[in-house]
PyMOL CGO cylinders between C-alpha atoms (Angstrom):
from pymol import cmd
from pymol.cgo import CYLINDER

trace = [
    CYLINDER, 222.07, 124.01, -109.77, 220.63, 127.07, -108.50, 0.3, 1, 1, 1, 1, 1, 1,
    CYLINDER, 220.63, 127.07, -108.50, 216.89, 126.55, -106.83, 0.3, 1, 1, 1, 1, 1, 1,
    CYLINDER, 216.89, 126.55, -106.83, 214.57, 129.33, -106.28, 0.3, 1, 1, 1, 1, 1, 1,
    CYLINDER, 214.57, 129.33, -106.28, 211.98, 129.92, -103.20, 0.3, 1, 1, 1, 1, 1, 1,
    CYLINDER, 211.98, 129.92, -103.20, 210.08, 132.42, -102.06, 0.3, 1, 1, 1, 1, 1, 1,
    CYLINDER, 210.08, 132.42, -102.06, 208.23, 133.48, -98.51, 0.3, 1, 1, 1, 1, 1, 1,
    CYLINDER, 208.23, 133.48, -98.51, 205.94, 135.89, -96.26, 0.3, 1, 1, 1, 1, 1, 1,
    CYLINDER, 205.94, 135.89, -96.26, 207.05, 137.12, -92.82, 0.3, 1, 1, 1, 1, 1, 1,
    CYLINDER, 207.05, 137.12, -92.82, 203.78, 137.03, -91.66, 0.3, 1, 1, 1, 1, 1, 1,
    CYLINDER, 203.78, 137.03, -91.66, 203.75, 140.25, -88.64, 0.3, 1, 1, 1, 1, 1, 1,
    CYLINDER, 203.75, 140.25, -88.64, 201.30, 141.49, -86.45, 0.3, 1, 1, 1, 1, 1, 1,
    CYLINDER, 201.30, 141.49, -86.45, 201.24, 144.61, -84.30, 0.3, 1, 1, 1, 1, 1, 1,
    CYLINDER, 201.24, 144.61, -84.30, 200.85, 143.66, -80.27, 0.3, 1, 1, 1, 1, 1, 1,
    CYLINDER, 200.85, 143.66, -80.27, 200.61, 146.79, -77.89, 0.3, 1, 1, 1, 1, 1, 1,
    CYLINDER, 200.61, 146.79, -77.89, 202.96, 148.90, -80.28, 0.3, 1, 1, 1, 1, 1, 1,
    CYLINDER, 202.96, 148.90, -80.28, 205.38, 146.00, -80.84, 0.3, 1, 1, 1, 1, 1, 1,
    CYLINDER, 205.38, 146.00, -80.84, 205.98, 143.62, -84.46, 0.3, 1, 1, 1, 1, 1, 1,
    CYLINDER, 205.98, 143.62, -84.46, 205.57, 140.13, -83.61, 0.3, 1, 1, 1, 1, 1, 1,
    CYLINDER, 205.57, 140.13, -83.61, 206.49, 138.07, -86.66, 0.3, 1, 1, 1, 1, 1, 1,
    CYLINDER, 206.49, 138.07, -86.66, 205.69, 133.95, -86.95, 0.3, 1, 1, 1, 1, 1, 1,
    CYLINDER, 205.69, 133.95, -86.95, 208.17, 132.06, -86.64, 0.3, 1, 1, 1, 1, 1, 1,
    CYLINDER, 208.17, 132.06, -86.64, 208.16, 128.06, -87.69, 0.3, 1, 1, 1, 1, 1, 1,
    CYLINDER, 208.16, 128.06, -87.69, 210.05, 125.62, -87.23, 0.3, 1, 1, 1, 1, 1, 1,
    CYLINDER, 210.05, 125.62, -87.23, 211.31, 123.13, -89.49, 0.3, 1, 1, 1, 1, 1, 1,
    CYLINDER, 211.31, 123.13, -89.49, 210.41, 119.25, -88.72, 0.3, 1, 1, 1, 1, 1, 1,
    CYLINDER, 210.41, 119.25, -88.72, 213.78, 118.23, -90.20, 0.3, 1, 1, 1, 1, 1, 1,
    CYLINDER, 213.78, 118.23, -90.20, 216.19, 120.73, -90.00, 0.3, 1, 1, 1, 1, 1, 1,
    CYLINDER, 216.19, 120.73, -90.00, 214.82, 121.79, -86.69, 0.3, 1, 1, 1, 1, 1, 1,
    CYLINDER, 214.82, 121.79, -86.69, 215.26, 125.36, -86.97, 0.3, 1, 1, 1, 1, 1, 1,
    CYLINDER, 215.26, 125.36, -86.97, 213.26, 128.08, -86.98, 0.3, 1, 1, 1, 1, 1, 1,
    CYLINDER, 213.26, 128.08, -86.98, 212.15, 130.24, -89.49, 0.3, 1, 1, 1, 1, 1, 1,
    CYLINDER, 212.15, 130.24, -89.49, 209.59, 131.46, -91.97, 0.3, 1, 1, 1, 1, 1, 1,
    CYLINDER, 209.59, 131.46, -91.97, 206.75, 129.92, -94.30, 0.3, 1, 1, 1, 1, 1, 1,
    CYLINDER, 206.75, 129.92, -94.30, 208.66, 129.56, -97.34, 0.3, 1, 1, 1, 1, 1, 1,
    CYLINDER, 208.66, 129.56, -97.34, 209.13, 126.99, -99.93, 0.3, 1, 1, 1, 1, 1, 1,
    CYLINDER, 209.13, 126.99, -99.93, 210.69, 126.11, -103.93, 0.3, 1, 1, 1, 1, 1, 1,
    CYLINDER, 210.69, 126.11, -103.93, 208.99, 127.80, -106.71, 0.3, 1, 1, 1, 1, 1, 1,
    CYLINDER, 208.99, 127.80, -106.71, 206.98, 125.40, -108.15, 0.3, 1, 1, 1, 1, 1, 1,
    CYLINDER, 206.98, 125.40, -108.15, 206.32, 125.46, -112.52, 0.3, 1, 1, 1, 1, 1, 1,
    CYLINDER, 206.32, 125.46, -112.52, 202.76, 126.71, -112.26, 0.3, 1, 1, 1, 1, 1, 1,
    CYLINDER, 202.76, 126.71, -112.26, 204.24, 129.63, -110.32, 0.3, 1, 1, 1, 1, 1, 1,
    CYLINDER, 204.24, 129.63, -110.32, 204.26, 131.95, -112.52, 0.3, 1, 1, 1, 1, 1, 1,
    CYLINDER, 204.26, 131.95, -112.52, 205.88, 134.84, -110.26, 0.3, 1, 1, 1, 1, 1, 1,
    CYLINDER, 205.88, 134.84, -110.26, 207.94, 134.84, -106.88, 0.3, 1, 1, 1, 1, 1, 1,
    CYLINDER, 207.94, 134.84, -106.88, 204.64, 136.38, -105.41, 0.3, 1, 1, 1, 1, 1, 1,
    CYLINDER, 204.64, 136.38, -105.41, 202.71, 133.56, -106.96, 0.3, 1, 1, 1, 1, 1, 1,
    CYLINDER, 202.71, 133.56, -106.96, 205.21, 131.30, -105.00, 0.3, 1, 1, 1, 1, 1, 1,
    CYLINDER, 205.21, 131.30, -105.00, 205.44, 132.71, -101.93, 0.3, 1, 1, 1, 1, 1, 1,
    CYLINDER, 205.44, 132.71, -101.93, 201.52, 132.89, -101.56, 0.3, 1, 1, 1, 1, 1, 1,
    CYLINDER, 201.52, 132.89, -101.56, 200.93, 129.69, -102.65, 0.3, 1, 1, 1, 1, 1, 1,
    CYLINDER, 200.93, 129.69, -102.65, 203.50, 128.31, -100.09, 0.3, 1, 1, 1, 1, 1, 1,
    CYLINDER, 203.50, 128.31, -100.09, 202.33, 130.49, -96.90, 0.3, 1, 1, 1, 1, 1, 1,
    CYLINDER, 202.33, 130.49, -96.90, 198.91, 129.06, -97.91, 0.3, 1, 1, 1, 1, 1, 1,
    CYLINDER, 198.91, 129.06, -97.91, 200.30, 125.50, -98.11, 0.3, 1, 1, 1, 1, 1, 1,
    CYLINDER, 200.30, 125.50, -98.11, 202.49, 126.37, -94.70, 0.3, 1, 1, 1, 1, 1, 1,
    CYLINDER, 202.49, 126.37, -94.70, 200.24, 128.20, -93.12, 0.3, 1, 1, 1, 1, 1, 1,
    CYLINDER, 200.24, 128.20, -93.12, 196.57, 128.04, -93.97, 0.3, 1, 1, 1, 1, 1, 1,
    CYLINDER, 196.57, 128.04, -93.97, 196.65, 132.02, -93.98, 0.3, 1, 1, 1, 1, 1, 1,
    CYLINDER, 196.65, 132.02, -93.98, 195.28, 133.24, -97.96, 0.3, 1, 1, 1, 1, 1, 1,
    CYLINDER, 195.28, 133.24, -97.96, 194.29, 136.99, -99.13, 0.3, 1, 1, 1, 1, 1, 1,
    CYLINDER, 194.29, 136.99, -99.13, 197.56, 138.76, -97.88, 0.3, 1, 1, 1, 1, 1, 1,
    CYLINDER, 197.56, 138.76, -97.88, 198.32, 142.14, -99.02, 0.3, 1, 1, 1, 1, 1, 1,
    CYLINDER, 198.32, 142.14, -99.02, 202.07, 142.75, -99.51, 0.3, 1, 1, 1, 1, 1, 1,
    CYLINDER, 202.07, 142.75, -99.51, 203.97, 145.47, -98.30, 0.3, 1, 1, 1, 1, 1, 1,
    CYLINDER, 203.97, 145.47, -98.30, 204.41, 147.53, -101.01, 0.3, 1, 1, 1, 1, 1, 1,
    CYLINDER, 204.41, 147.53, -101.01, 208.34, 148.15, -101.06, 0.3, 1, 1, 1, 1, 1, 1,
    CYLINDER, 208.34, 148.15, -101.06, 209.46, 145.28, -98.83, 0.3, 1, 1, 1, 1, 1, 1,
    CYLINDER, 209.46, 145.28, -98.83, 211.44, 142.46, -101.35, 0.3, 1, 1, 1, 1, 1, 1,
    CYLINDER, 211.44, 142.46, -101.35, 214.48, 140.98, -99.22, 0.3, 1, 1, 1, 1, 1, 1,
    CYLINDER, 214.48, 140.98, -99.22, 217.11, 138.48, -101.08, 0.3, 1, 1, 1, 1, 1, 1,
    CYLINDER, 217.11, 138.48, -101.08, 218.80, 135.72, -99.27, 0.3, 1, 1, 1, 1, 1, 1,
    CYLINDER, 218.80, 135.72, -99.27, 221.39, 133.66, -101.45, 0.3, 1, 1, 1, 1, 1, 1,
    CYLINDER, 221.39, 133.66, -101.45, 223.42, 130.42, -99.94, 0.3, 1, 1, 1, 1, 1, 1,
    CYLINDER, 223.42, 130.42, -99.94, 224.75, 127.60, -100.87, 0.3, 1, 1, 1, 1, 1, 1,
    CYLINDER, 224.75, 127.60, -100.87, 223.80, 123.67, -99.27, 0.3, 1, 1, 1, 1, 1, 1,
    CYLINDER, 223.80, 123.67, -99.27, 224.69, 119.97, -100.13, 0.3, 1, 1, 1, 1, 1, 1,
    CYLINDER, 224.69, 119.97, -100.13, 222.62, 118.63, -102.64, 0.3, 1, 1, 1, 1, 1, 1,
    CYLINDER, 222.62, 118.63, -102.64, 219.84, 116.24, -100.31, 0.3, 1, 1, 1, 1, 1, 1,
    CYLINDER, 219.84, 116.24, -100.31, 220.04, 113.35, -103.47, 0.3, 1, 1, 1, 1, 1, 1,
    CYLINDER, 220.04, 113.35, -103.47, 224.19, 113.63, -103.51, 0.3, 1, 1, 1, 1, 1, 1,
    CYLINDER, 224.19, 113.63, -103.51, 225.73, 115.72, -101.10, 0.3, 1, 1, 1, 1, 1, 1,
    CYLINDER, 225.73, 115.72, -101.10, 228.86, 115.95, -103.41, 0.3, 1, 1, 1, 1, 1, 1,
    CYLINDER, 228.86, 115.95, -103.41, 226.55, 118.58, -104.96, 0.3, 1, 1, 1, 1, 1, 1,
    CYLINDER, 226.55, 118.58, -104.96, 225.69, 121.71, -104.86, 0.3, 1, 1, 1, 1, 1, 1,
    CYLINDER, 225.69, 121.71, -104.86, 222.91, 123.77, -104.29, 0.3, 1, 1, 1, 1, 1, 1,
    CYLINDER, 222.91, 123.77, -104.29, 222.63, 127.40, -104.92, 0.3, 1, 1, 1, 1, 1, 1,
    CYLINDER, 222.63, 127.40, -104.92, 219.46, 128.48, -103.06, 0.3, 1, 1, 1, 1, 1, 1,
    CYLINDER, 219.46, 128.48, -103.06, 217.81, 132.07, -103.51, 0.3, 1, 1, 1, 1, 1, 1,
    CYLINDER, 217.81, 132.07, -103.51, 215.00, 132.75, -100.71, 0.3, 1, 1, 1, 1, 1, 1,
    CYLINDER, 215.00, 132.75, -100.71, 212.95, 136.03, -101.91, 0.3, 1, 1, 1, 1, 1, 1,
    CYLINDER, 212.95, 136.03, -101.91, 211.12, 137.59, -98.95, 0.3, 1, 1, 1, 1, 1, 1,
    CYLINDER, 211.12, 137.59, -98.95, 207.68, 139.50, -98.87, 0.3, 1, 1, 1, 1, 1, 1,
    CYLINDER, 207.68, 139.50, -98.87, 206.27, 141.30, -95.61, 0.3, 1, 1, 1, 1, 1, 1,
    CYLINDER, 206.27, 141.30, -95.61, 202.62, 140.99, -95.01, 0.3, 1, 1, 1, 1, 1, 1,
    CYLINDER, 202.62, 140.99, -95.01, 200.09, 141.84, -91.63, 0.3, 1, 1, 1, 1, 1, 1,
    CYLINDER, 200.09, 141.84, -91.63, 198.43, 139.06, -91.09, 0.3, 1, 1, 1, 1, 1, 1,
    CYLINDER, 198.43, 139.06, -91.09, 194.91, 139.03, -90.79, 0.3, 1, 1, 1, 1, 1, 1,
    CYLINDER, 194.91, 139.03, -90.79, 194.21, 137.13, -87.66, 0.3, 1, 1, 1, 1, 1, 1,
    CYLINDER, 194.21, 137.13, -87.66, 196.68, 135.02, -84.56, 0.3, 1, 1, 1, 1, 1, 1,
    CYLINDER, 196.68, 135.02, -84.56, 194.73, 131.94, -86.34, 0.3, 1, 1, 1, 1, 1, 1,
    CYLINDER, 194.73, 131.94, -86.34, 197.76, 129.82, -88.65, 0.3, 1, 1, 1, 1, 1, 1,
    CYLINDER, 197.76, 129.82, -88.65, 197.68, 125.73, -89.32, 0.3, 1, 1, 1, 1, 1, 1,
    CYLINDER, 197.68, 125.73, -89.32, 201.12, 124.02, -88.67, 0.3, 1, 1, 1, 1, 1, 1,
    CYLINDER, 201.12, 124.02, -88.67, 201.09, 121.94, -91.85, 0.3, 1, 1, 1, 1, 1, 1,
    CYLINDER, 201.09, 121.94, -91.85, 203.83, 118.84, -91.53, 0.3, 1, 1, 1, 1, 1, 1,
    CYLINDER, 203.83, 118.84, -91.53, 206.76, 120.72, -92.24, 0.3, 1, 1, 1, 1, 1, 1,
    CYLINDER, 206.76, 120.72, -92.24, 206.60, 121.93, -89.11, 0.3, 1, 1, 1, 1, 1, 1,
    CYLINDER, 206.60, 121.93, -89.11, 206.84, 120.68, -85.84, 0.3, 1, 1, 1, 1, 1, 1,
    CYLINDER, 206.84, 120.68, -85.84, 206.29, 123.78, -84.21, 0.3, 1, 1, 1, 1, 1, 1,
    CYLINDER, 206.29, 123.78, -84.21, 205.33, 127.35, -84.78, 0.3, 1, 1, 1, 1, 1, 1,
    CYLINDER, 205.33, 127.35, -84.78, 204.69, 130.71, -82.92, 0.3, 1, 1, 1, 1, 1, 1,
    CYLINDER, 204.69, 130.71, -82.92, 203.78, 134.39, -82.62, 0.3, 1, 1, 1, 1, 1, 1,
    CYLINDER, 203.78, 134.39, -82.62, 207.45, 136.08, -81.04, 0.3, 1, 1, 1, 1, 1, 1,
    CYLINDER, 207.45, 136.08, -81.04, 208.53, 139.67, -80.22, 0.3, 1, 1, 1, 1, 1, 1,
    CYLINDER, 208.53, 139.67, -80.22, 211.64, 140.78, -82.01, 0.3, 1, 1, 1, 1, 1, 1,
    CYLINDER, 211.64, 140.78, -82.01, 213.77, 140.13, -79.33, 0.3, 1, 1, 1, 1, 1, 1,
    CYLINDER, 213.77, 140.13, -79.33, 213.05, 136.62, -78.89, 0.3, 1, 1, 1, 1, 1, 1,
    CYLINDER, 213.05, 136.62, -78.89, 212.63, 136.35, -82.36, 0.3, 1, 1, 1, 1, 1, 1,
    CYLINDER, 212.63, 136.35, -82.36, 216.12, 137.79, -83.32, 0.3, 1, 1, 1, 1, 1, 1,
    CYLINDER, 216.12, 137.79, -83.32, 217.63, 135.06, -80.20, 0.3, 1, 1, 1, 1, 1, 1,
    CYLINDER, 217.63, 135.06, -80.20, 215.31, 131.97, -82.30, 0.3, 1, 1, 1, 1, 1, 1,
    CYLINDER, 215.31, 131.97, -82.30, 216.56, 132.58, -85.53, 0.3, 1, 1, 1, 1, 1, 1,
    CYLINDER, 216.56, 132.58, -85.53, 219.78, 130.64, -85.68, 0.3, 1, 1, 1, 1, 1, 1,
    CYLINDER, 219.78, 130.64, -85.68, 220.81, 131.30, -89.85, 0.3, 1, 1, 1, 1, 1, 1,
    CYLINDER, 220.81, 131.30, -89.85, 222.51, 134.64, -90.02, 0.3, 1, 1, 1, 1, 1, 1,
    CYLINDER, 222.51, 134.64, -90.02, 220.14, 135.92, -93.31, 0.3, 1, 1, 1, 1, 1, 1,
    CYLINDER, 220.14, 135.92, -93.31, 217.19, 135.11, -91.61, 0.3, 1, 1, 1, 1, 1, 1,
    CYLINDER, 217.19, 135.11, -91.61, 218.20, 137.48, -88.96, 0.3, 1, 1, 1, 1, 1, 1,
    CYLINDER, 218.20, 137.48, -88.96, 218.90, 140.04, -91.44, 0.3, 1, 1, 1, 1, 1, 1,
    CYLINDER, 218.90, 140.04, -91.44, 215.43, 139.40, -92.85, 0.3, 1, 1, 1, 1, 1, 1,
    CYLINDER, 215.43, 139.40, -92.85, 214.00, 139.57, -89.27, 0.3, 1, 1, 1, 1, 1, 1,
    CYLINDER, 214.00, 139.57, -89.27, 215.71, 143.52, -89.14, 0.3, 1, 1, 1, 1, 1, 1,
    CYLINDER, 215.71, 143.52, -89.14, 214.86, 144.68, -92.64, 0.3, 1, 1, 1, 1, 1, 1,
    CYLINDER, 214.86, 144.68, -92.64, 211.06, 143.38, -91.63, 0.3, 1, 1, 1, 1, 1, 1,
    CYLINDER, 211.06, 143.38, -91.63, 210.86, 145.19, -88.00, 0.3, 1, 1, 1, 1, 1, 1,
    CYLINDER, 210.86, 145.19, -88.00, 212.34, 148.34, -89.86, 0.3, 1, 1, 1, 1, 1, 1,
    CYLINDER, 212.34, 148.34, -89.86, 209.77, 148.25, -92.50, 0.3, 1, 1, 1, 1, 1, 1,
    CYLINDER, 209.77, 148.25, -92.50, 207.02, 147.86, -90.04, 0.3, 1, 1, 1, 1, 1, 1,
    CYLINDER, 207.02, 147.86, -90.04, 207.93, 150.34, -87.63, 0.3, 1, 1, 1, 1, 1, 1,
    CYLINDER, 207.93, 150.34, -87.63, 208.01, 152.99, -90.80, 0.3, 1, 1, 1, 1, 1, 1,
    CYLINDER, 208.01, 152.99, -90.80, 204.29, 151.36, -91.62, 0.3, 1, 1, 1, 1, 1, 1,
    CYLINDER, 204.29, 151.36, -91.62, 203.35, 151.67, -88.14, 0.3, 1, 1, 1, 1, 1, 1,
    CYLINDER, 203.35, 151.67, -88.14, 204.97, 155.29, -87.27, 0.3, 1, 1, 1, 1, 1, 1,
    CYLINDER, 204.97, 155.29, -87.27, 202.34, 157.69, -85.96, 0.3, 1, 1, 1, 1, 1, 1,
    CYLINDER, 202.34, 157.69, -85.96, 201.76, 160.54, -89.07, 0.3, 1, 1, 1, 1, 1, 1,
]
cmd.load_cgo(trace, "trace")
């Protein structure tokens, strides 16, 4: 069965240095970004990721790094019958956000603004660290001087 998602690393420039949100997952208890299954009435991945950032996050009216699109593809038990399968694909979006200001929903037990370092040290699912790089690239070319 393959199930689709779709997220927003959520960044924000602090004295010349990405900070990205990181949450944490209630049940899994590991960290990582808002992010959730594509729903029906999504009619797009972009639909889906907005609509779950908002649900994750309070945080609406995000505008999308233009280029920035970054894949992550695994595999997990099945939660109904772990003698199943799971094919997950996680699409990625970068966005500033607009203010510090986020709402842990109940998904989350935890959440916070981190520096890269500390960020790249939190993130304990290889692709998600590979997300985390691709996003402070993509940021530092946003945020070079002209």
């Amino acid at each position: 069965m393959l199930q689709l998602a779709a997220g927003i690393l959520l960044y924000q420039v602090r004295d010349g240095e990405p900070w990205l949100l990181l949450m944490r997952n209630r049940g899994a208890r590991h960290w990582g970004y808002p992010k959730g299954r594509r729903d029906p009435a999504d009619d797009h991945e972009v639909a889906n990721a907005r609509r779950e950032v908002e649900e994750e996050t309070g945080v609406t009216g995000l505008a999308l790094h233009p280029e920035f699109r970054h894949v992550v593809a695994y595999t997990l038990r099945a939660l109904d019958d772990p003698t199943k399968l799971v094919y997950k694909r996680v699409t990625y979006f970068l966005a500033a956000a607009p203010s510090s200001d986020f709402v842990l929903s109940e998904e989350h037990d935890d959440a916070r603004w981190v520096a890269p370092d500390l960020a790249l040290r939190m993130l304990a699912l290889p692709g998600l660290v590979g997300v985390a790089e691709a996003a402070f690239g993509a940021i530092a070319e946003l945020e070079a001087p002209p």
